[in-house]
VEXSE-484216 format. One record per residue: residue in three letters; x, y, z of N, C-alpha, C in turn. Coordinates in steps of 0.02 Angstrom, whole numbers, plus 50000, padded with zeros to 5 digits. Layout:
VEXSE-484216
ALAXYZXYZXYZ...
//
This chain:
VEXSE-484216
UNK490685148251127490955154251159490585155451224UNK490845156951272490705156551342490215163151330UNK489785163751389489355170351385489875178151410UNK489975180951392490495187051438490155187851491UNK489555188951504489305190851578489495187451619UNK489545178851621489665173651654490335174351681UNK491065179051623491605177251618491755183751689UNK491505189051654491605194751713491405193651764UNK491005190151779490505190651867491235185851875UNK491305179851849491615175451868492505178351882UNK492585182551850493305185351849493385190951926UNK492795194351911492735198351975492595195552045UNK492225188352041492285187452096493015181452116UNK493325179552081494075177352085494535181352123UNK494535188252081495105193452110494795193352176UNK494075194452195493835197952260494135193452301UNK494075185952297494065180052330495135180552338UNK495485181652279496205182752293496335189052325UNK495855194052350496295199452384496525204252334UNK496505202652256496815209252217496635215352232UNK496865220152211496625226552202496245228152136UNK496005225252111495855223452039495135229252021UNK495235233551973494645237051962494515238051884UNK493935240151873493865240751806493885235151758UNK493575230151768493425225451742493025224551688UNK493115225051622492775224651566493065219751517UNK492755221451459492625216151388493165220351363UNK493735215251313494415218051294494005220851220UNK493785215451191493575215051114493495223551087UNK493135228151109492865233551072493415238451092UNK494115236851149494455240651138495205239951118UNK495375232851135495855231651069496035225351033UNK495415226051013495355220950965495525213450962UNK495405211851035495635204351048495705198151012UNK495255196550967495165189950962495645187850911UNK496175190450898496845187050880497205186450927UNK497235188450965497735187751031497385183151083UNK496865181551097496225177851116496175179551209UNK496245186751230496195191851270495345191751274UNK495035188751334494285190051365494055195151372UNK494405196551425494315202051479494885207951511UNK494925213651516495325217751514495385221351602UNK495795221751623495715225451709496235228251714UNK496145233951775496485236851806496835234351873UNK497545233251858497965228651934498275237651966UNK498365240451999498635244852054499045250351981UNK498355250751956498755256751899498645254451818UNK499005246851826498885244551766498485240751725UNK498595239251670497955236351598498255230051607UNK497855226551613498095218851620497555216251590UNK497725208851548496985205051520497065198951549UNK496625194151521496495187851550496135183751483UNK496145179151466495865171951439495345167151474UNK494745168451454494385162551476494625154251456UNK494785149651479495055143151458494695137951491UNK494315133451454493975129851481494455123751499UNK494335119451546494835117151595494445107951624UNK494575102851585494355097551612494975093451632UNK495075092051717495615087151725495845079251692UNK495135077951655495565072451617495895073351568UNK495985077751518496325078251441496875076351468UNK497225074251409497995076251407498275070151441UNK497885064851451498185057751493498415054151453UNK498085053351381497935049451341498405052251265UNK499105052451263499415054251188498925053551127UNK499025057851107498585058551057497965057251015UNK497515058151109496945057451111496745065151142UNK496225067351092495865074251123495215075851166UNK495015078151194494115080251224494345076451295UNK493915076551332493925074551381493275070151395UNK493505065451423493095058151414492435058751477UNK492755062651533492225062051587491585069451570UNK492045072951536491445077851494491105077651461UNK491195070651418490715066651357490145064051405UNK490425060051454489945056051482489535061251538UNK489665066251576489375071951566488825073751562UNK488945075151475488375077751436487785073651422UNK488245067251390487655061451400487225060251434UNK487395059751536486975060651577486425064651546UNK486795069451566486275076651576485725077451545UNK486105075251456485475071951414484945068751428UNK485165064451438484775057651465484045058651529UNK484655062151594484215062451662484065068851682UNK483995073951632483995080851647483845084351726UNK484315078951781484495078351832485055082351851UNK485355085651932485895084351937486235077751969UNK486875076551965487085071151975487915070751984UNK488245067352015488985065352033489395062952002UNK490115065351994490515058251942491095060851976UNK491635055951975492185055752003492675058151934UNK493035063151977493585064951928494215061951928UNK494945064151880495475063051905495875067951943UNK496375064952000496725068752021497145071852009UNK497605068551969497955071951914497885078651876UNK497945084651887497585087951838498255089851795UNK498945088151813499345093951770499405090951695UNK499115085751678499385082951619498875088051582UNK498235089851598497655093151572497805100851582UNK498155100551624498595109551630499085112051584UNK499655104351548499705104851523499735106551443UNK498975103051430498775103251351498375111551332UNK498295112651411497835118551394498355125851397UNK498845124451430499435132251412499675130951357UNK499735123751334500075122751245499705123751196UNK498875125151211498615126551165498605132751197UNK498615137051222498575144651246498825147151209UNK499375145851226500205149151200500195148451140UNK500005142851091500015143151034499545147251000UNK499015147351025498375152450995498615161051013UNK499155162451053499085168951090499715171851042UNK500105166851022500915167751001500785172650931UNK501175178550922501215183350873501345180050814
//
């Protein structure tokens, strides 16, 4: 589970960076009861209650039928393991096949 502090700074500075009018930015959980609906974060758009989903997002999934995780995120971690360095890796360009797997699992986790 992502840290919420990480998710809000990171949400707030998105809208700032898109120009929203976006205010009131908080944690959905303690006010309605998110985590069946899988609702992060809760804001104010020009009046209204709007939420949002943290979704973690690697452009390789989803290349590979019915293969799951993402392969350049394995190798990744491994590094990191390894050379507790930072360091470079080439991604794919492709991302919609990985855009894809991640609104089909959205939608399925969010669906009533």
């Amino acid at each position: 589970m992502p840290d919420i502090r990480i998710e809000l700074y990171g949400f707030q500075r998105a809208a700032s960076l898109a120009g929203f009018n976006i205010t009131n930015i908080r944690v959905a959980q303690p006010e309605i009861g998110s985590e069946e609906r899988g609702i992060d974060v809760l804001f104010d758009l020009d009046g209204r209650r709007l939420g949002a989903q943290h979704t973690i997002f690697h452009s390789d999934e989803g290349h590979t039928p019915g293969k799951r995780g993402s392969p350049a995120r394995a190798r990744e971690e491994a590094t990191a393991r390894v050379t507790q360095a930072p360091f470079g890796m080439w991604g794919l360009f492709d991302y919609r096949p990985a855009l894809r797997l991640r609104s089909r699992e959205d939608r399925n986790r969010c669906a009533p």
